[in-house]
C-alpha positions as CSV (number, residue, x, y, z in Angstrom):
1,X,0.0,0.0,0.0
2,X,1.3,3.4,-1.1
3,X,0.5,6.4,1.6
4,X,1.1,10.3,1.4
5,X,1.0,12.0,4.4
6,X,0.2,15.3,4.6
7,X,1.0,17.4,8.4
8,X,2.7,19.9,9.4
9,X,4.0,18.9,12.4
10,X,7.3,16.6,12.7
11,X,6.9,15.0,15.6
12,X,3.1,14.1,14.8
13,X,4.3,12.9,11.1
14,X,7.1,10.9,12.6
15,X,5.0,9.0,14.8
16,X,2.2,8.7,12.1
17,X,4.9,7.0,10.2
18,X,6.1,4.8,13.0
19,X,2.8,3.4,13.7
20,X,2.1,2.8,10.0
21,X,4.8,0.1,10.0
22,X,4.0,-1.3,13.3
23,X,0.8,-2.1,11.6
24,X,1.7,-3.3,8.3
25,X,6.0,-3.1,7.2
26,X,4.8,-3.3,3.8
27,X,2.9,0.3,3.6
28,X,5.2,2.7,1.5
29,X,5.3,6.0,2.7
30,X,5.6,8.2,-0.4
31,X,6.2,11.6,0.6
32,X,5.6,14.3,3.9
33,X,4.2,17.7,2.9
34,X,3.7,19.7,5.6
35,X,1.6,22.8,3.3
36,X,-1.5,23.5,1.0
37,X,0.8,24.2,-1.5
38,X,3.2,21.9,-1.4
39,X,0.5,19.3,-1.4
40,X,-1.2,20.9,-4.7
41,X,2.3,20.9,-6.6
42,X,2.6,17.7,-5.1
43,X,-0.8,16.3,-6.6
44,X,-0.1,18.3,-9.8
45,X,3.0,16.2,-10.4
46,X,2.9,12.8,-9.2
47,X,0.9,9.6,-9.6
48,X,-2.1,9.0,-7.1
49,X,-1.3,7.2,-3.8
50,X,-3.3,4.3,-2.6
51,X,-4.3,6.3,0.8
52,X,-3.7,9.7,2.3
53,X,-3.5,10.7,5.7
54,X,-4.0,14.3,5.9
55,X,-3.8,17.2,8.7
56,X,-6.5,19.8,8.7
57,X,-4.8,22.5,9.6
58,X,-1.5,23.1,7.5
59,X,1.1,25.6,7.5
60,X,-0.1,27.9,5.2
61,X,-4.3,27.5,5.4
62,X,-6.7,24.5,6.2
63,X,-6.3,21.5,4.0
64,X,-9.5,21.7,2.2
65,X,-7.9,24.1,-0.2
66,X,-5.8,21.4,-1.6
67,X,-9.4,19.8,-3.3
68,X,-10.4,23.6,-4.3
69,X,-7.2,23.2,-6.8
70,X,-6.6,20.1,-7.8
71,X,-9.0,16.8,-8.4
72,X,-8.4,13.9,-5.5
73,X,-10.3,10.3,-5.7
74,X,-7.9,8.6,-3.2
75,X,-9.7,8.0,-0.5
76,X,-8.1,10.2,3.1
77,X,-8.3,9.6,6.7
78,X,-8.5,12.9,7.9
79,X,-6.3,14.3,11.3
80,X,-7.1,16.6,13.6
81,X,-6.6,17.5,17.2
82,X,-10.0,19.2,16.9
83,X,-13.4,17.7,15.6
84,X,-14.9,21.2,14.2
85,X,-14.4,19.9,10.5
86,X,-15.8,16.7,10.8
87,X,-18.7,17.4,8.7
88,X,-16.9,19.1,5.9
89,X,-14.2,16.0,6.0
90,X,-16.8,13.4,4.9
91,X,-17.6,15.4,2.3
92,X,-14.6,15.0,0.8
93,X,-13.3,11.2,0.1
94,X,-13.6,10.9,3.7
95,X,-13.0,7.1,5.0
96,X,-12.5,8.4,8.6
97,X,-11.4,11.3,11.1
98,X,-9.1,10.4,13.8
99,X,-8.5,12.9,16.9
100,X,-5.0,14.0,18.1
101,X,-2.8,12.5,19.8
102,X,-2.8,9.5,17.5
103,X,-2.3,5.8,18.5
104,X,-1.9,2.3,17.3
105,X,-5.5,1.6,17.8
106,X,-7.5,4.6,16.0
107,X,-4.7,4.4,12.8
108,X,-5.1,0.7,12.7
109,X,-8.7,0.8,12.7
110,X,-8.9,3.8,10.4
111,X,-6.6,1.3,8.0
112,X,-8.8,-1.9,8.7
113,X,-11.8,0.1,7.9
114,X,-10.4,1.7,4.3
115,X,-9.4,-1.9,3.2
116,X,-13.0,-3.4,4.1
117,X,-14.8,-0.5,2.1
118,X,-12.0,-0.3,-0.8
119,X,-11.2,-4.4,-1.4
120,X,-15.0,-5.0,-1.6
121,X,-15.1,-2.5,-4.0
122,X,-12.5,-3.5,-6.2
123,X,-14.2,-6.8,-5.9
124,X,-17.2,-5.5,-7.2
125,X,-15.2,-3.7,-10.3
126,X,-13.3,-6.9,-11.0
127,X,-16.4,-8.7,-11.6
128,X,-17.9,-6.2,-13.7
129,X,-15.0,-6.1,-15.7
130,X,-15.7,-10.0,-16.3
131,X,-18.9,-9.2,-17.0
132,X,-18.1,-7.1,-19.8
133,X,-15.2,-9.2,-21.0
134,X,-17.6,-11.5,-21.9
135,X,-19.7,-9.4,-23.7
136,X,-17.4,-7.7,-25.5
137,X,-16.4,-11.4,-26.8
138,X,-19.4,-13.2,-27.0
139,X,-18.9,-16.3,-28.4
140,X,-21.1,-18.6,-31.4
141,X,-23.1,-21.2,-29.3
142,X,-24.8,-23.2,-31.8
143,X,-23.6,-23.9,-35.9
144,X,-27.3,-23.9,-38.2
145,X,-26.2,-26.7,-40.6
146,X,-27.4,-28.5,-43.8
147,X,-28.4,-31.9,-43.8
148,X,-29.6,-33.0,-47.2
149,X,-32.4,-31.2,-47.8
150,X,-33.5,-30.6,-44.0
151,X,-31.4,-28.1,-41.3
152,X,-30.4,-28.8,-38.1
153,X,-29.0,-26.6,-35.0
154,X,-25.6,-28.0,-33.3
155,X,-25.3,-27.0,-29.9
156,X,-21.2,-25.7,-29.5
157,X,-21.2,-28.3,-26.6
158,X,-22.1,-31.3,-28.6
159,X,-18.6,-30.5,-30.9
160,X,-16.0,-32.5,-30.5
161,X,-13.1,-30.7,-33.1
162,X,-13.6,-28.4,-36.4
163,X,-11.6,-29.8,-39.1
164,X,-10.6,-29.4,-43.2
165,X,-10.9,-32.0,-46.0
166,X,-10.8,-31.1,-49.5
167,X,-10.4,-27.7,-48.6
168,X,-14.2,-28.0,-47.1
169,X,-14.4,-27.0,-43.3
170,X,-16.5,-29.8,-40.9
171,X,-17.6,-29.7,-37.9
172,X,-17.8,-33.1,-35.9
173,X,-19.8,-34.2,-32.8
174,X,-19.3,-35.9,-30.1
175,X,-21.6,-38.6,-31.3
176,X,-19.2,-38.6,-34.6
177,X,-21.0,-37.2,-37.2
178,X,-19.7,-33.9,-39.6
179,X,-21.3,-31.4,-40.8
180,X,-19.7,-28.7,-43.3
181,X,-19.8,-25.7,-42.4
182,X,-19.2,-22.1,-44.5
183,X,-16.9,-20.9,-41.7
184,X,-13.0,-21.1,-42.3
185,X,-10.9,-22.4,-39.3
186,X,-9.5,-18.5,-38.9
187,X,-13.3,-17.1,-38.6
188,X,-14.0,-20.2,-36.4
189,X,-10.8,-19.5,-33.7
190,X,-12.5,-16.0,-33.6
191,X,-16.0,-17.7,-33.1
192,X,-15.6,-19.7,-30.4
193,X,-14.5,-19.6,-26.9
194,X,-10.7,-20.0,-26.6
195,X,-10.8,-21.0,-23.3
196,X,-12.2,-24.6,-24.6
197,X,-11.1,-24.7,-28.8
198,X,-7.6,-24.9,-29.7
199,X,-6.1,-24.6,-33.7
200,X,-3.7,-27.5,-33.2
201,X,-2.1,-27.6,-36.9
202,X,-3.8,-25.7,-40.2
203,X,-6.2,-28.3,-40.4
204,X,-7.7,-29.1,-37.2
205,X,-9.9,-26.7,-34.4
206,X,-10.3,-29.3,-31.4
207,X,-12.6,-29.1,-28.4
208,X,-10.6,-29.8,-25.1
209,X,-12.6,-32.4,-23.5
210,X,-12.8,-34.5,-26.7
211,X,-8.6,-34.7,-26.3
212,X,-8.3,-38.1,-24.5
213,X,-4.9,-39.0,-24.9
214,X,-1.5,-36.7,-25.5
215,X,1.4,-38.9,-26.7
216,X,5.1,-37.7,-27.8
217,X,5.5,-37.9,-31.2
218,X,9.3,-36.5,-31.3
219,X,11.4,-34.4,-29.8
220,X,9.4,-31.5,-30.7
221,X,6.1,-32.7,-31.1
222,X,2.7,-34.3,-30.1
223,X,-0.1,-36.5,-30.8
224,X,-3.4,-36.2,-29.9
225,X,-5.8,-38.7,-29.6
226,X,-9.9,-37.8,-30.2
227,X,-12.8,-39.5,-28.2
228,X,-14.5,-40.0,-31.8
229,X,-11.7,-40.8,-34.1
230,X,-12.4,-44.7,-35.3
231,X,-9.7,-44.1,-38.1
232,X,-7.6,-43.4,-35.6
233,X,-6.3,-40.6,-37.9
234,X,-2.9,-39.1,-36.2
235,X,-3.3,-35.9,-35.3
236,X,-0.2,-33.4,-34.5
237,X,0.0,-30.3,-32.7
238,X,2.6,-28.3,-35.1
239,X,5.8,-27.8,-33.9
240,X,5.0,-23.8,-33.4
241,X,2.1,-24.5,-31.4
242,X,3.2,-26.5,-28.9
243,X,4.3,-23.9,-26.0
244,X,1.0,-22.3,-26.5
245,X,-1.0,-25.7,-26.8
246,X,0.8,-26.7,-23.3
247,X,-0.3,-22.9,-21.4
248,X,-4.0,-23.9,-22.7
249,X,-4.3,-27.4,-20.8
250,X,-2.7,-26.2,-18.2
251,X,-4.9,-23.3,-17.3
């Protein structure tokens, strides 16, 4: 955790800081600005800090000055050795307001309180950002395919592998039967969900749970065997594929 303090007072700074690493020794104290101004240069200048603990009265003026000039969304635990500005405080990215003389107890539970509110948060925002992953890349779940002179819907979880012959492109189910389709295997990677479709070689788009057996082949090389695969037709993950085909089962 990165922290700026802001007081104008040493001895109060100094003590600030001690207690910050009997609390945690792995909070990074940034900088100590002891004025309004300082702090606005400061802010003007430098990337945001994680948390700021911040005097009300500075040097030079009261601290609230400092959001007058420049924009802050880190969240502060305000100082004080007087309770007049409480009000105003939580008005501004206030996570709490701690009376002078400070101790282990008040910082610590000051800190405790910011990581409840701020980790549930960035919870929150790291499933929305999943969220939207996946709709940004939604993925094909079903292929409408020809059969004679009827049509038929293939669920994506009924395929087994996508695959070339005579420069035709097939899809093949679990239950072993293909079905052409008027997709190439480069509009298909895009089409389907990476996370369980792999482009072994040029020829071949395979579903990971229809992979039931991965021999070596060579030195460089493998061979993959295919739950529906009566021909038992030998099918190699190309030598240029092969560190990338190793990070996908292993995921």
């Amino acid at each position: 955790m990165k922290v700026l303090i802001i007081e104008d007072e040493k001895p109060a700074s100094d003590k600030l800081k001690q207690l910050l690493k009997k609390f945690n020794k792995s909070i990074v104290v940034l900088d100590t600005l002891e004025t309004v101004e300082q702090s606005i240069n400061w802010f003007s200048n430098n990337p945001a800090p994680d948390l700021i603990f911040m005097d009300i009265q500075l040097a030079d003026g009261v601290c609230f000055e400092i959001f007058e000039e420049v924009t802050i969304e880190t969240p502060v635990i305000f100082t004080t050795a007087y309770d007049e500005y409480a009000l105003k405080a939580f008005k501004v990215n206030s996570i709490d307001y701690i009376l002078k003389p400070l101790d282990a107890e008040s910082v610590a539970t000051a800190i405790l309180k910011f990581e409840k509110v701020y980790q549930q948060a960035d919870k929150m925002n790291d499933k929305l950002e999943r969220v939207y992953e996946q709709l940004l890349h939604s993925y094909k779940t079903r292929f409408f395919v020809k059969i004679g002179p009827r049509y038929k819907s293939v669920q994506v979880e009924e395929i087994e592998s996508f695959f070339i012959n005579e420069r035709c492109t097939f899809l093949k189910t679990r239950s072993g039967k293909s079905y052409d389709v008027d997709y190439s295997l480069e509009q298909l990677e895009k089409l389907v969900d990476p996370q369980y479709f792999f482009r072994i070689n040029r020829n071949y788009l395979v579903h990971i749970d229809s992979i039931t057996d991965i021999l070596s082949y060579s030195t460089s090389r493998l061979k993959l065997k295919l739950k529906n695969d009566p021909d038992n037709e030998e099918l190699i993950v190309s030598r240029d594929k092969i560190k990338e085909f190793k990070r996908w089962m292993d995921k």
